[in-house]
VEXDREN-2710 file (C-alpha; in Angstrom, 1 decimal):
% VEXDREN-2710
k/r/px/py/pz
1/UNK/0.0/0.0/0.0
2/UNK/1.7/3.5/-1.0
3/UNK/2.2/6.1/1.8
4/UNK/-0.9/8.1/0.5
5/UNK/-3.5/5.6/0.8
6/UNK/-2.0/4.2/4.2
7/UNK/-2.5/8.1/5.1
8/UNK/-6.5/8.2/3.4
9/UNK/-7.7/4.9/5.6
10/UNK/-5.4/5.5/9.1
11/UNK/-7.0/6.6/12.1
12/UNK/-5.1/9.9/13.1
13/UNK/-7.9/11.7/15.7
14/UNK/-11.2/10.1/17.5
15/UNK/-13.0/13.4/19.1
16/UNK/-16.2/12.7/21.8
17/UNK/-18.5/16.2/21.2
18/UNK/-21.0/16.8/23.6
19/UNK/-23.8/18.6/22.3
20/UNK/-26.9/20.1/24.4
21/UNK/-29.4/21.7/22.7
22/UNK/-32.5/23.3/24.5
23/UNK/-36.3/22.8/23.6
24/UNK/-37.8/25.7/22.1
25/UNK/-39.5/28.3/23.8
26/UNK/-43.4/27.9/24.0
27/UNK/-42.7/24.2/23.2
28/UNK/-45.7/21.9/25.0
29/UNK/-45.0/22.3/28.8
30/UNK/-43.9/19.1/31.3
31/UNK/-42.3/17.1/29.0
32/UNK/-40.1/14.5/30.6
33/UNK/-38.1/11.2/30.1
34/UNK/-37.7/8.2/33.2
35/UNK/-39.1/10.7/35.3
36/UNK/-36.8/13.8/34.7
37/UNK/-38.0/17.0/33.4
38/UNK/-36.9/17.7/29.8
39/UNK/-35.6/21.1/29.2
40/UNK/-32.8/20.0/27.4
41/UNK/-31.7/17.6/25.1
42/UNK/-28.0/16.1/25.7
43/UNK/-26.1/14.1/22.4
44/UNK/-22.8/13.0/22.3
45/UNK/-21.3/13.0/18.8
46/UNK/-18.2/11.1/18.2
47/UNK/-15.8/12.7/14.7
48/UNK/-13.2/10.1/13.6
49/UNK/-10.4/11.9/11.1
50/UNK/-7.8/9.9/8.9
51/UNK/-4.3/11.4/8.3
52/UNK/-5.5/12.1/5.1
53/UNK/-8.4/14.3/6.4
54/UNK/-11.4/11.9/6.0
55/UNK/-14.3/12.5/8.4
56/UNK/-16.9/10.4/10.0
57/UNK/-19.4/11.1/12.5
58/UNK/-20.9/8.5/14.8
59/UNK/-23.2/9.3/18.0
60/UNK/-23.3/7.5/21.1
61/UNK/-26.7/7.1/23.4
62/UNK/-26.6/10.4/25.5
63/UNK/-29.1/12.3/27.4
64/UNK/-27.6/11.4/31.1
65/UNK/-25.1/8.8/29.3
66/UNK/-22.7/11.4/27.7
67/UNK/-20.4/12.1/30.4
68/UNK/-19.9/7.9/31.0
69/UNK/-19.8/7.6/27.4
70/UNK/-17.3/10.3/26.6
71/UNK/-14.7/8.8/28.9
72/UNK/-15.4/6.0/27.8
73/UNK/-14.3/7.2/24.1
74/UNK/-11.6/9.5/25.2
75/UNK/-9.6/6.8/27.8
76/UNK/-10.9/3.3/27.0
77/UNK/-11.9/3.3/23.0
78/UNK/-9.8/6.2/21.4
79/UNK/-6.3/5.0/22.3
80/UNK/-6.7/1.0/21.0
81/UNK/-8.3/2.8/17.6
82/UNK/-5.2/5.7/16.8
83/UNK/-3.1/4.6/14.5
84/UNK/-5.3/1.3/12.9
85/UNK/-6.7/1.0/9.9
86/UNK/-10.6/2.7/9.4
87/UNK/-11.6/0.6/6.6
88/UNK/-10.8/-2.8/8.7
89/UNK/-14.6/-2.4/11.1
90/UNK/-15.4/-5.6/12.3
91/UNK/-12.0/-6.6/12.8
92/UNK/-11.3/-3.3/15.2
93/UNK/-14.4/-3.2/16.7
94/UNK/-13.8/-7.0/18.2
95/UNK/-10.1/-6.2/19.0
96/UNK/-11.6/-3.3/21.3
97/UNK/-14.8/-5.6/22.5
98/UNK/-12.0/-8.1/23.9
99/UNK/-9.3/-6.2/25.1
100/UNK/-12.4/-4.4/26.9
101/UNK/-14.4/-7.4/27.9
102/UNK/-13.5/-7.3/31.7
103/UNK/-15.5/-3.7/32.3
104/UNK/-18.5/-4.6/30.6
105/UNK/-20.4/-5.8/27.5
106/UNK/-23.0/-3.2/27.8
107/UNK/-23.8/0.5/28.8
108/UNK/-21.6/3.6/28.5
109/UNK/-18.6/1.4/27.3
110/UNK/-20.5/-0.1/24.4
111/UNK/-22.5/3.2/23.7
112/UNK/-19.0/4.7/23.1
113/UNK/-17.9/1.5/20.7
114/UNK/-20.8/2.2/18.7
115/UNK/-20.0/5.8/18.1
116/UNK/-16.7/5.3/16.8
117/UNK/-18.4/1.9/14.7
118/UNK/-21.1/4.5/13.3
119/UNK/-18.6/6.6/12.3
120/UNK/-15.9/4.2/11.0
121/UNK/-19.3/3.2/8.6
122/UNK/-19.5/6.9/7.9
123/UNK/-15.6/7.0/6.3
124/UNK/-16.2/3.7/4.4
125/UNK/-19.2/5.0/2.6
126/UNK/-17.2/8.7/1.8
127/UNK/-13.8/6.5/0.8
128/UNK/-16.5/4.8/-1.7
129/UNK/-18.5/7.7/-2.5
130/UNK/-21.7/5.9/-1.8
131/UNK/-24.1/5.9/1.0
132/UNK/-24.2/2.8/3.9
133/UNK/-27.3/1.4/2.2
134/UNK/-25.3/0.8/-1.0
135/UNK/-22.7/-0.5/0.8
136/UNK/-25.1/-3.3/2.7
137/UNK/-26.6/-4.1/-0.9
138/UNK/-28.7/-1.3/-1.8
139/UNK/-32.3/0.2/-0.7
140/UNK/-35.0/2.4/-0.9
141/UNK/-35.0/6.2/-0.6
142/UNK/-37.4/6.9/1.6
143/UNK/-38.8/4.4/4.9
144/UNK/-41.9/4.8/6.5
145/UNK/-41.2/6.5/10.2
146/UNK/-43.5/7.4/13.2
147/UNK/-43.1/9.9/15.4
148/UNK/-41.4/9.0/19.0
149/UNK/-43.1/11.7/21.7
150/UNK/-41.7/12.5/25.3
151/UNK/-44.1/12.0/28.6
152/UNK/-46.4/14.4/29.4
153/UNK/-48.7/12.3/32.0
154/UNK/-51.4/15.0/31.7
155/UNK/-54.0/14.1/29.7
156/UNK/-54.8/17.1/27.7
157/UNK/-51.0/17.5/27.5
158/UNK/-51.2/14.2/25.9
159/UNK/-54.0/15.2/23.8
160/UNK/-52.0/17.9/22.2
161/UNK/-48.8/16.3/21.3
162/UNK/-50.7/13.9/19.7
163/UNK/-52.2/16.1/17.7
164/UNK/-49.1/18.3/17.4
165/UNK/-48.1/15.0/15.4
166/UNK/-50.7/14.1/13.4
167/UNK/-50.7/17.8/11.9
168/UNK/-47.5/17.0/10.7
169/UNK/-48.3/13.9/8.7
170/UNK/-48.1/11.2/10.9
171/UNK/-50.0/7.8/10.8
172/UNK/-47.8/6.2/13.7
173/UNK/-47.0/7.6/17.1
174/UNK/-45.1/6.4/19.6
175/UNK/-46.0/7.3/23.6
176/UNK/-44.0/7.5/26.6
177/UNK/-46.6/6.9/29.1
178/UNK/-47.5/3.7/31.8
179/UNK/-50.2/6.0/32.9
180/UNK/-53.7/5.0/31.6
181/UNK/-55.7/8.0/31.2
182/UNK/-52.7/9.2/29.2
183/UNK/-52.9/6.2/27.2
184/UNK/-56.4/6.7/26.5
185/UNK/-56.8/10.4/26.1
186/UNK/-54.0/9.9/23.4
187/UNK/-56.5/7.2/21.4
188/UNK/-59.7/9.7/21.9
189/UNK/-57.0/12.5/20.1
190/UNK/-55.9/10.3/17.6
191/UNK/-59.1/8.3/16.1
192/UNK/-59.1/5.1/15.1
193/UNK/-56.8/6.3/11.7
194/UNK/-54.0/6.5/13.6
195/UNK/-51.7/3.7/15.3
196/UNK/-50.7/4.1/18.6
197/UNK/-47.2/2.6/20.2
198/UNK/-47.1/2.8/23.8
199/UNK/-43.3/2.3/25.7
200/UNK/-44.1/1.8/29.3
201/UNK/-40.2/1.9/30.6
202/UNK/-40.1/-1.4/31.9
203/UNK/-42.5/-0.7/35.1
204/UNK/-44.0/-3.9/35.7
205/UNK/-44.1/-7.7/36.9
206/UNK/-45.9/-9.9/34.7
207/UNK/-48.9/-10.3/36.8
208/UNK/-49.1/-6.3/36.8
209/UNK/-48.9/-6.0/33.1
210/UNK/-51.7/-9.0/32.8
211/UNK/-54.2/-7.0/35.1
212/UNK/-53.9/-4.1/32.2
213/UNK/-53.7/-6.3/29.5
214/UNK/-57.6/-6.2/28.7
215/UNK/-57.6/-2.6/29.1
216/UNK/-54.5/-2.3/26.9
217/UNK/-55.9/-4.5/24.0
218/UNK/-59.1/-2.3/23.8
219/UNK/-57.0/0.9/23.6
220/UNK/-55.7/-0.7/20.4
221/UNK/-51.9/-0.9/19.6
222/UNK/-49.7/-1.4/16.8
223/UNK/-47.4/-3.0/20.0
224/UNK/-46.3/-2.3/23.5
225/UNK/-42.5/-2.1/24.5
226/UNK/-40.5/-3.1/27.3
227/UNK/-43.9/-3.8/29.6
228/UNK/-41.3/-6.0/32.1
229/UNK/-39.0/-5.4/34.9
230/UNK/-36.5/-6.7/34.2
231/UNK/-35.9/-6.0/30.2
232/UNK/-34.1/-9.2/29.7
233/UNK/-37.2/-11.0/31.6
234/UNK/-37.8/-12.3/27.4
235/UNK/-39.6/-15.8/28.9
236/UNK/-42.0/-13.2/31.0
237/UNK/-42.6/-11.1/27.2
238/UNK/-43.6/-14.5/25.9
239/UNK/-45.7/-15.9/28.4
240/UNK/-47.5/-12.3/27.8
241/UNK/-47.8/-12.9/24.0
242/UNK/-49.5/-15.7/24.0
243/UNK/-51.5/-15.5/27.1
244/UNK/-53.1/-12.0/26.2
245/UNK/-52.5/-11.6/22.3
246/UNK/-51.0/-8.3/22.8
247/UNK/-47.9/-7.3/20.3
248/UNK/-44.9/-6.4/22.4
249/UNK/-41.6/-5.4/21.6
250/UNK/-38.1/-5.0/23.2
251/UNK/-34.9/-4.7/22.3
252/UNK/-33.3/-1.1/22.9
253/UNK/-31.7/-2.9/26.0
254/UNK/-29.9/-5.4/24.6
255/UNK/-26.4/-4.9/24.2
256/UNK/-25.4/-8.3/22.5
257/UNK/-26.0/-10.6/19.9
258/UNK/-26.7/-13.7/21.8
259/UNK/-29.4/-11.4/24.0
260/UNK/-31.0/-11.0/20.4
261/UNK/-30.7/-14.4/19.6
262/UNK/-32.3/-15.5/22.6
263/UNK/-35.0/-13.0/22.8
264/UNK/-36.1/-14.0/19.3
265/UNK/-36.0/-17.9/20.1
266/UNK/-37.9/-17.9/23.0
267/UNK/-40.9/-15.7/20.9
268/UNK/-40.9/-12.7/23.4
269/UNK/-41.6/-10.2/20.5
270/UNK/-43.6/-9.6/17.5
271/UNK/-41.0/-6.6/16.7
272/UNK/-37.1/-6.1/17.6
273/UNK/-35.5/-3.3/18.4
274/UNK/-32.0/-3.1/18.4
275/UNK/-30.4/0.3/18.7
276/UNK/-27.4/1.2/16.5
277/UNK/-26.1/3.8/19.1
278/UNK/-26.4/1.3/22.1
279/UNK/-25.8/-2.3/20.5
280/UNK/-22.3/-1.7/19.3
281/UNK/-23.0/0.2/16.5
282/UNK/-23.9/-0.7/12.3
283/UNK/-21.6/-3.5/12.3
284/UNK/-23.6/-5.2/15.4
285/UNK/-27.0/-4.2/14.0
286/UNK/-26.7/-5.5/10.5
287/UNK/-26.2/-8.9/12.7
288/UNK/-29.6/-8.9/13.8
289/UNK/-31.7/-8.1/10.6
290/UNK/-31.0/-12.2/9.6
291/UNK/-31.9/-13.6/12.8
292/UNK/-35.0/-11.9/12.9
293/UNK/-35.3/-12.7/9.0
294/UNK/-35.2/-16.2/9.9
295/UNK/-38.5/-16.0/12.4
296/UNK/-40.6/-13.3/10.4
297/UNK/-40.0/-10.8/13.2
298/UNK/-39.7/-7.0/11.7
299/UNK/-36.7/-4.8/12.9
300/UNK/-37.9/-1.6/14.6
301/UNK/-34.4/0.1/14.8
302/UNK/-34.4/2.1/18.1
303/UNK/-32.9/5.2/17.2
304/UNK/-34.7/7.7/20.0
305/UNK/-31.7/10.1/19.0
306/UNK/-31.3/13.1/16.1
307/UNK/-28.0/12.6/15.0
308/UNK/-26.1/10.1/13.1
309/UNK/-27.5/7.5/15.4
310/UNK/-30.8/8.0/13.5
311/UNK/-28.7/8.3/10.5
312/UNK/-27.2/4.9/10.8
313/UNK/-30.4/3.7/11.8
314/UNK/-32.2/4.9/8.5
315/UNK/-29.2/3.4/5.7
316/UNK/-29.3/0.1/7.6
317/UNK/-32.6/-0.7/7.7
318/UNK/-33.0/1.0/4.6
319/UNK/-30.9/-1.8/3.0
320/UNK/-31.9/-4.4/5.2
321/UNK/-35.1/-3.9/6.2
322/UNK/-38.8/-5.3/5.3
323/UNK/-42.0/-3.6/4.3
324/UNK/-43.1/-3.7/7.9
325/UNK/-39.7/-1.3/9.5
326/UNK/-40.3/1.8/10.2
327/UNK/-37.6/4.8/11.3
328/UNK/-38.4/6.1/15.5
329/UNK/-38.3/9.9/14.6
330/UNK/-37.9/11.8/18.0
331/UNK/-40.6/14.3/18.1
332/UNK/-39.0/16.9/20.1
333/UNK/-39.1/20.6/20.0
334/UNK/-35.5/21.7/20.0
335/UNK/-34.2/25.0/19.2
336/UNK/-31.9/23.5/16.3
337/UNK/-31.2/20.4/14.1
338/UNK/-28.1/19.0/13.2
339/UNK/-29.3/18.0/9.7
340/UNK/-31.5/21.2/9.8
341/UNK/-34.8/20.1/7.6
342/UNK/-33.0/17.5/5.4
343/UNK/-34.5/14.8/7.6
344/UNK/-38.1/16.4/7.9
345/UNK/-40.6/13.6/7.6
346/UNK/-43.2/14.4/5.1
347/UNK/-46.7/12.4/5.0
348/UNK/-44.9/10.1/7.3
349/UNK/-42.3/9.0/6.0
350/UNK/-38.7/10.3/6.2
351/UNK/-35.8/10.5/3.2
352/UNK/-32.5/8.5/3.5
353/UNK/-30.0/10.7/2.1
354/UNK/-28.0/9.5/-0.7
355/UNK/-24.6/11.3/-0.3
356/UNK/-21.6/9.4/0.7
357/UNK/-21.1/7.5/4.2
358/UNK/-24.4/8.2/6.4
359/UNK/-25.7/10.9/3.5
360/UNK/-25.3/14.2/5.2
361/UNK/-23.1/15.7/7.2
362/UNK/-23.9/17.6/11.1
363/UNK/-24.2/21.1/10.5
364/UNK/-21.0/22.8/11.6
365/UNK/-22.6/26.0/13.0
366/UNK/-25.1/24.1/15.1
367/UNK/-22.2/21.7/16.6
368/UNK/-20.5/25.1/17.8
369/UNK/-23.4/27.1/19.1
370/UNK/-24.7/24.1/21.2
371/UNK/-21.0/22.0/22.3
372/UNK/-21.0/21.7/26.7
END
């Protein structure tokens, strides 16, 4: 290999951004997340640079994960990476997973891994001058999507989110609510048009989710996700399948591939979720996409983020994907976008850019005005 294309593909500088971008003023009141008001909205985006000046971007979960995941990057992930080769993914990414093994296989450290695998994916594309899709074997250019709303509790603050949404062209939205007159004033909003998705947070025990079950079925859902305490309680998910006919899904808190594999074999969802800026990043979720091929069980990419976790999110599963997928679009009011409107879902459905790598670069100006 000469000197210059040695220089094009080596890892030279691996740089954790965090990012915090306010919600607008006059944006609905009382949103919140886990319990936590929402004034803000934290992001952690990860640049890798080549010697040769190549750039990818890659996001790792954030909200209250950045700090964790930015060490993470900056003393764990960062230092193994310098100096490799960016167009060699999969092999890198395990060399880090096993020298790394001993301090976990899940949270911040893996939510940092799949920033810099995101990213990585982001340089491959650019050195081919094609987007991920291509690279994974083609796709569509635009995926169905459905909006993904905070927690308001408050029914008439449910009410107008909900309708906040469907003005905007959506057929799908998602809710972040265990409470049931929230559930329900969100169905009286929406009609019977519009499918509701209801992520309860994990809250309860099996027999707790079975005394709602009824009440839940009537409300009408296109599925519920993560009902169970514990997340990884899959045999619980299925014994709630099949006792109640409601469609569940999980997946978000997974973190490996046998976790996936076992979810799916022991039938605890009619929908997967794996999430790209969670599970370990592209080269992890492109994993999943065939075992859950295997089983007829769609992949609902988690991607409850606005950066290029969403990006990665859209090229893989607009590769890899089936009709049923759809794109989690975070429907929050934030006083700036890192893609500004080239990501605006129209009539519900949202574009997957076609430039090289993830398709669009993060807006400069925004990264500056908002870094913490």
């Amino acid at each position: 290999m000469s000197s210059t294309a040695a220089d094009r593909t080596t890892i030279a500088k691996i740089e954790a951004i965090p990012l915090r971008i306010p919600m607008k003023s006059g944006a609905i009141p009382n949103a919140a997340l886990w319990g936590d008001k929402l004034s803000v909205a934290d992001s952690l985006l990860v640049k890798v640079t080549t010697r040769d000046g190549v750039e990818g971007w890659g996001e790792a979960f954030g909200l209250g994960a950045v700090n964790s995941a930015k060490l993470a990057v900056d003393e764990l992930i960062a230092p193994q990476c310098i100096g490799q080769d960016a167009t060699r993914i999969g092999p890198l990414m395990l060399a880090v997973q096993k020298k790394r093994h001993a301090i976990g296989r899940g949270g911040a450290l893996t939510y940092g891994l799949s920033a810099v695998d995101i990213a990585l994916w982001d340089i491959a594309g650019k050195l081919a001058n094609a987007p991920v899709c291509q690279l994974l074997g083609g796709g569509v250019t635009t995926m169905p999507c459905y909006a993904s709303v905070a927690c308001y509790t408050e029914p008439a603050l449910v009410r107008a989110v909900v309708r906040q949404a469907i003005d905007a062209g959506f057929r799908v939205i998602k809710l972040h609510e265990s409470k049931m007159p929230a559930i329900h004033a969100a169905r009286t909003e929406a009609g019977s048009d519009v499918e509701l998705i209801v992520d309860v947070g994990c809250p309860w025990t099996l027999p707790e989710a079975l005394a709602v079950a009824d009440e839940l079925k009537a409300i009408g859902l296109k599925f519920l996700e993560e009902p169970l305490w514990p997340p990884e309680n899959f045999d619980g998910l299925a014994e709630l399948r099949r006792t109640t006919g409601l469609p569940v899904s999980s997946g978000e808190n997974i973190s490996t591939l046998m976790e996936f594999e076992r979810a799916l074999a022991t039938q605890a969802v009619d929908f997967i979720q794996p999430s790209p800026a969670k599970m370990g990043g592209i080269t992890e979720l492109i994993k999943v996409f065939p075992l859950a091929a295997v089983r007829n069980i769609p992949v609902m990419a988690h991607s409850f983020y606005d950066g290029p976790g969403l990006l990665a999110a859209i090229q893989t599963t607009a590769a890899l994907g089936t009709t049923d997928s759809m794109i989690e679009v975070r429907w929050f009011e934030q006083e700036a976008s890192l893609y500004g409107d080239a990501l605006t879902p129209k009539e519900g459905r949202i574009p997957v850019p076609q430039g090289p790598g993830l398709g669009i670069d993060p807006d400069p100006d925004v990264i500056s005005t908002y870094r913490r």
